[in-house]
C-alpha positions as CSV (number, residue, x, y, z in Angstrom):
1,X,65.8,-10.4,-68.7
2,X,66.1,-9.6,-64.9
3,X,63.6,-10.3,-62.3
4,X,63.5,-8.4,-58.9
5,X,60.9,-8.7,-56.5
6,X,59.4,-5.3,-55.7
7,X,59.2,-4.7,-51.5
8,X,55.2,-4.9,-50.5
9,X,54.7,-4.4,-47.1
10,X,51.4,-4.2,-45.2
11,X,50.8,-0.6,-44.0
12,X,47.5,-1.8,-41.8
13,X,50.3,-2.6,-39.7
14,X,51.3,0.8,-38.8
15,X,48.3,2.6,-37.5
16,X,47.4,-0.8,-36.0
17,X,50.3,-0.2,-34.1
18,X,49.2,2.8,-32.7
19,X,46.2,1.8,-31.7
20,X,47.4,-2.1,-30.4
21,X,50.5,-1.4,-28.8
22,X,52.1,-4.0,-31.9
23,X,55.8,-3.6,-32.5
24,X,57.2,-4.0,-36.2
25,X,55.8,-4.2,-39.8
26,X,55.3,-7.5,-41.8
27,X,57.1,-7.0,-45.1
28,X,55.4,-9.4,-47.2
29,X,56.0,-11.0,-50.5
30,X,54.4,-9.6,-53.9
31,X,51.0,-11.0,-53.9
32,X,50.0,-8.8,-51.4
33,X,48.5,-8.3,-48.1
34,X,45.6,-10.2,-47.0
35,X,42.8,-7.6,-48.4
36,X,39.6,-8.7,-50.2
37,X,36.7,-7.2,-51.4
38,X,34.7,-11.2,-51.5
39,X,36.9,-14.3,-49.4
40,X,39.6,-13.8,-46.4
41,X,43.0,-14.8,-48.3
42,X,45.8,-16.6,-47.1
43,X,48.4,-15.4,-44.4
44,X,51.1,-13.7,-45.9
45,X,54.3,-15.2,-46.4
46,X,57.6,-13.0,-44.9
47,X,60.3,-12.0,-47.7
48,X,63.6,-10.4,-47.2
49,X,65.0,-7.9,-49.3
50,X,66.0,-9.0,-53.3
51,X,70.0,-9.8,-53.6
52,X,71.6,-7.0,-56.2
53,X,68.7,-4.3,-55.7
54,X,70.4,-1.4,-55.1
55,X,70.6,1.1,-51.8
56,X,68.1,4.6,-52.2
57,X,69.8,7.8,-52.3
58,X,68.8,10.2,-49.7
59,X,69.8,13.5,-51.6
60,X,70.5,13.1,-54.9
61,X,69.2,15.7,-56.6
62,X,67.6,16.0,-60.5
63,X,70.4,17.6,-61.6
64,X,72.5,14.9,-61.6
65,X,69.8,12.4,-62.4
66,X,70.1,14.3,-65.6
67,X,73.5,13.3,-66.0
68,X,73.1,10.1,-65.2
69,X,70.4,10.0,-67.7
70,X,72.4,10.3,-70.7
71,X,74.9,7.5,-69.9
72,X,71.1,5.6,-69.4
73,X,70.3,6.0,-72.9
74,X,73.2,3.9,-74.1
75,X,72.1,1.2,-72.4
76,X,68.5,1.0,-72.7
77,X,66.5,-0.2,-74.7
78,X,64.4,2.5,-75.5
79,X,65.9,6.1,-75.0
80,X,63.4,7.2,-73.0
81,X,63.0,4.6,-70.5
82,X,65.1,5.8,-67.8
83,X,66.7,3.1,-65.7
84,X,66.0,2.4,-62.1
85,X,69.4,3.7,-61.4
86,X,68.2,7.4,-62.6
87,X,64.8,6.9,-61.3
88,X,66.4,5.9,-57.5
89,X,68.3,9.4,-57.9
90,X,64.6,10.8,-58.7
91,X,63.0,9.6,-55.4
92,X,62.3,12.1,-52.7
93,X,65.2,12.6,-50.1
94,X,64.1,13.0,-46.0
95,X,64.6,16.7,-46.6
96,X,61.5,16.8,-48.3
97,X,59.4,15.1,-46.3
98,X,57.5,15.7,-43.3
99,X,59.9,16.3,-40.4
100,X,60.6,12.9,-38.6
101,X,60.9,10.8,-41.3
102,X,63.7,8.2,-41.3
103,X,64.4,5.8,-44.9
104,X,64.0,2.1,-44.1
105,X,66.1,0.4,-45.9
106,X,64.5,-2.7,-46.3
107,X,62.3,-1.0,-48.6
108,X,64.6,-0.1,-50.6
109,X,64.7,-1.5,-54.5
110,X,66.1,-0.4,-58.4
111,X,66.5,-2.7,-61.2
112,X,69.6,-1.0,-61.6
113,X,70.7,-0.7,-65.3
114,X,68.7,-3.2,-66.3
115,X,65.5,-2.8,-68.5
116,X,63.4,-5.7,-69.6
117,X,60.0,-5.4,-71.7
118,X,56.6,-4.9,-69.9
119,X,55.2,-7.8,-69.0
120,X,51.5,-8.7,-68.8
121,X,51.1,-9.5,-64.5
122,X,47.4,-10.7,-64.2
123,X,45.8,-10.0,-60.5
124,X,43.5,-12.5,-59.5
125,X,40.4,-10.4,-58.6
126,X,40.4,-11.6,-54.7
127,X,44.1,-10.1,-54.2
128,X,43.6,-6.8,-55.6
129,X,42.3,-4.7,-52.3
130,X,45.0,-6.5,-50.6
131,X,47.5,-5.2,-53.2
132,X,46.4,-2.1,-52.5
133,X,47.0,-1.9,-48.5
134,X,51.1,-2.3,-49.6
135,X,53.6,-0.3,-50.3
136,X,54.1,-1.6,-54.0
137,X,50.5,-1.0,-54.5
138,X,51.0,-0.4,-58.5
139,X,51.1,-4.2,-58.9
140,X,47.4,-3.7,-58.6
141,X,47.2,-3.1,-62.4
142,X,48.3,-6.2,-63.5
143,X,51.6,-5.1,-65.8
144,X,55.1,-5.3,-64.7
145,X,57.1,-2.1,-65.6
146,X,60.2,-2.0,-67.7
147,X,62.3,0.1,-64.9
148,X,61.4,0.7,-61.3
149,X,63.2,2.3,-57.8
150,X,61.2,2.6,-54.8
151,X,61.8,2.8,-51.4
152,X,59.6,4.3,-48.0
153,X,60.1,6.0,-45.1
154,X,58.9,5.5,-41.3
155,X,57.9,7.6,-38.4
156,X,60.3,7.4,-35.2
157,X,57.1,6.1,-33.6
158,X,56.2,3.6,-36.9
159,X,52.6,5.3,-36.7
160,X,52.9,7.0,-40.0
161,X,54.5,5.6,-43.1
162,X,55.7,7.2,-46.9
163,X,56.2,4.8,-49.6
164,X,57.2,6.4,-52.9
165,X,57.8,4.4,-56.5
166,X,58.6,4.9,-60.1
167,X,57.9,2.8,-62.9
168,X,58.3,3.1,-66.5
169,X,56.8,1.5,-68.9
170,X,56.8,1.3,-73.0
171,X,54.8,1.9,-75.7
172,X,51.1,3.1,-74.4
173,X,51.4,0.7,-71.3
174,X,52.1,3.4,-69.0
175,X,48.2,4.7,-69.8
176,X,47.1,1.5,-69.4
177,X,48.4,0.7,-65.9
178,X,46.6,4.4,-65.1
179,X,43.1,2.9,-66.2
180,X,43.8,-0.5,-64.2
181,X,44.4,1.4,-61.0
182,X,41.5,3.1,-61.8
183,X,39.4,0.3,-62.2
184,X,40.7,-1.4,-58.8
185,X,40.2,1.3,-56.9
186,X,36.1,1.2,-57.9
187,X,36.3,-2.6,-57.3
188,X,37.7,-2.0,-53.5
189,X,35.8,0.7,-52.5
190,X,34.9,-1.7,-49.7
191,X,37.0,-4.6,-48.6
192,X,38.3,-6.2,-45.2
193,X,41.7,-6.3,-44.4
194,X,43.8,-8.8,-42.3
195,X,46.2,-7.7,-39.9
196,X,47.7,-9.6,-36.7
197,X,44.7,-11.8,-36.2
198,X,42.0,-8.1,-36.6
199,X,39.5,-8.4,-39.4
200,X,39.2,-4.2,-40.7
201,X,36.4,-3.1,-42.9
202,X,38.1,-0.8,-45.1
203,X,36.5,2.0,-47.2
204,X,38.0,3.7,-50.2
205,X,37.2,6.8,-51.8
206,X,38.9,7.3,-55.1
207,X,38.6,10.6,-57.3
208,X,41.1,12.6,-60.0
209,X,42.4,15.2,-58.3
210,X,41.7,19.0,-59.7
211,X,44.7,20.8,-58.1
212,X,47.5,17.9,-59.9
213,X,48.8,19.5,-62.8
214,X,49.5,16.5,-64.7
215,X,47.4,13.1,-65.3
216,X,46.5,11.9,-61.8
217,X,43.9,9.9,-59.8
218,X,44.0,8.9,-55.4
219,X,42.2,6.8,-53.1
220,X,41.5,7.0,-49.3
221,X,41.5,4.3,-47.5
222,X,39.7,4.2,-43.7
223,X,38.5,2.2,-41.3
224,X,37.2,2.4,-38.2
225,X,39.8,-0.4,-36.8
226,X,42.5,1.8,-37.3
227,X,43.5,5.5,-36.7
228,X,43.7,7.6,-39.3
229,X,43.8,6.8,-42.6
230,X,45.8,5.8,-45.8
231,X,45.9,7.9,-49.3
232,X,47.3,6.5,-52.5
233,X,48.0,8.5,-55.1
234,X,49.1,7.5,-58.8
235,X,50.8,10.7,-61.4
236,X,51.6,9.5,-65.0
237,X,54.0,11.9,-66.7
238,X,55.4,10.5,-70.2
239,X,56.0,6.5,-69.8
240,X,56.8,6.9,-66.3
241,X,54.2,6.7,-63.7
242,X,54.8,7.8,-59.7
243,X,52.9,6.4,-57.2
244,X,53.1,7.1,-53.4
245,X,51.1,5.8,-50.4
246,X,51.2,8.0,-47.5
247,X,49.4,6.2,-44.3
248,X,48.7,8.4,-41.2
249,X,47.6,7.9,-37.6
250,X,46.7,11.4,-38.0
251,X,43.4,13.1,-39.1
252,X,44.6,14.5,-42.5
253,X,44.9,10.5,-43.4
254,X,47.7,11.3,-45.3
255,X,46.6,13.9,-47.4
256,X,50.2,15.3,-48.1
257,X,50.6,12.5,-50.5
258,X,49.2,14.3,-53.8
259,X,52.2,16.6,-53.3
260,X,55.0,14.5,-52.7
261,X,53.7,13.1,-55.7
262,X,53.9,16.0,-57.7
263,X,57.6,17.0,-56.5
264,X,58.6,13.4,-57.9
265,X,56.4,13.6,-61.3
266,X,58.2,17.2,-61.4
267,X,61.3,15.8,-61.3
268,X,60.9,12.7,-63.3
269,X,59.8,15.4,-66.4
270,X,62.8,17.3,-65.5
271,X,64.4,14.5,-66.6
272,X,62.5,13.2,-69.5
273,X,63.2,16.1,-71.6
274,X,66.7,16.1,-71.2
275,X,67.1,12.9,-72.8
């Protein structure tokens, strides 16, 4: 059984950039960013990126996810858990993102051919909001996936942020982890957030999307301490769920993000029944 450590990093640090002049992100460990809908938590401790995670691909497209697929299914525990080899392959390349977009690597993670069983994850309540102000923000739910890949992408400016993620899960687990995002979403629909020494009363809105054509729910996130604003959005699709987080400086506060969710759930499926 392996254990990798997912990449979380704070996104209140990018449009706190903008608006404070601050340089860099803090990539922090998994129990999350310094949110909380009752007490302040702790400072966040720094990580650095797991040994044997493997690199993202930037253009790999589904059709040869597909191949790589089938050599997943000899390895795998279950048939149709891809592994987070296929599911890196799956992950949206810079050419389909906005223009400007640049992969940062440190972000980058795949449990590689590796599946383990889902594992319960419990959340204390007082670190949920601030699992949801990170890139790994699935966490949230409480149960570790079987597979994952994720990585995310940065502005030239580091004003605007995309962090993208598959997981997979087994048995009905993969429903379950859609209901516990859910649920955290209504428990953070207001919550401060700590970044660089600021204090942010954060809002979030959370509805199920009309326009996703498959099983999907979001969240915005704004405040008025930062510019913009931050959307999650969560797409199950079979045992795998896709989650991105898209946090913009701009007005649309990352609105694009139900999309680029839908390209990857696309794609995943694509997948799915091929094998």
């Amino acid at each position: 059984m392996f254990s990798l450590q997912r990449s979380q990093k704070c996104v209140a640090g990018i449009r706190g950039a903008a608006i404070a002049g601050l340089a860099g992100l803090a990539v922090l460990a998994a129990g999350g960013c310094g949110g909380s809908s009752s007490t302040p938590p702790p400072a966040a401790a720094g990580s650095s990126p797991a040994s044997g995670s493997s690199p993202a691909s930037e253009s790999s497209p589904a059709t040869a996810a597909a191949s790589a697929a089938a050599a997943d299914s000899a390895t795998a525990a279950d048939p149709a858990t891809l592994t987070g080899s296929t599911l890196n392959t799956l992950l949206l390349p810079a050419s389909m993102l906005p223009a400007g977009f640049k992969l940062d690597t440190q972000g980058a993670r795949n449990t590689g051919a590796s599946v383990a069983p889902d594992s319960s994850s419990p959340v204390p309540a007082s670190t949920v909001c601030g699992l949801l102000t990170g890139t790994s923000w699935i966490l949230a739910a409480g149960l570790d996936s079987a597979t994952f890949a994720q990585n995310d992408y940065l502005d030239a400016g580091h004003t605007q942020e995309v962090a993208q993620e598959i997981d997979t899960f087994t048995g009905t687990d993969a429903t379950k982890v859609m209901s516990g995002l859910w649920k955290a979403f209504g428990r953070c629909q207001d919550f401060t957030q700590k970044y660089n020494g600021m204090t942010a009363r954060t809002t979030l809105v959370r509805s199920r999307p009309t326009s996703a054509a498959y099983a999907a729910i979001e969240a915005v996130q704004t405040s008025p301490t930062f510019t913009g604003g931050t959307t999650l959005v969560a797409i199950r699709t079979g045992n795998a769920i896709v989650t991105v987080l898209y946090s913009a400086a701009s007005h649309d506060k990352g609105g694009a993000a139900v999309t680029l969710a839908e390209e990857i759930a696309q794609r995943v499926q694509h997948v799915q029944e091929q094998t």
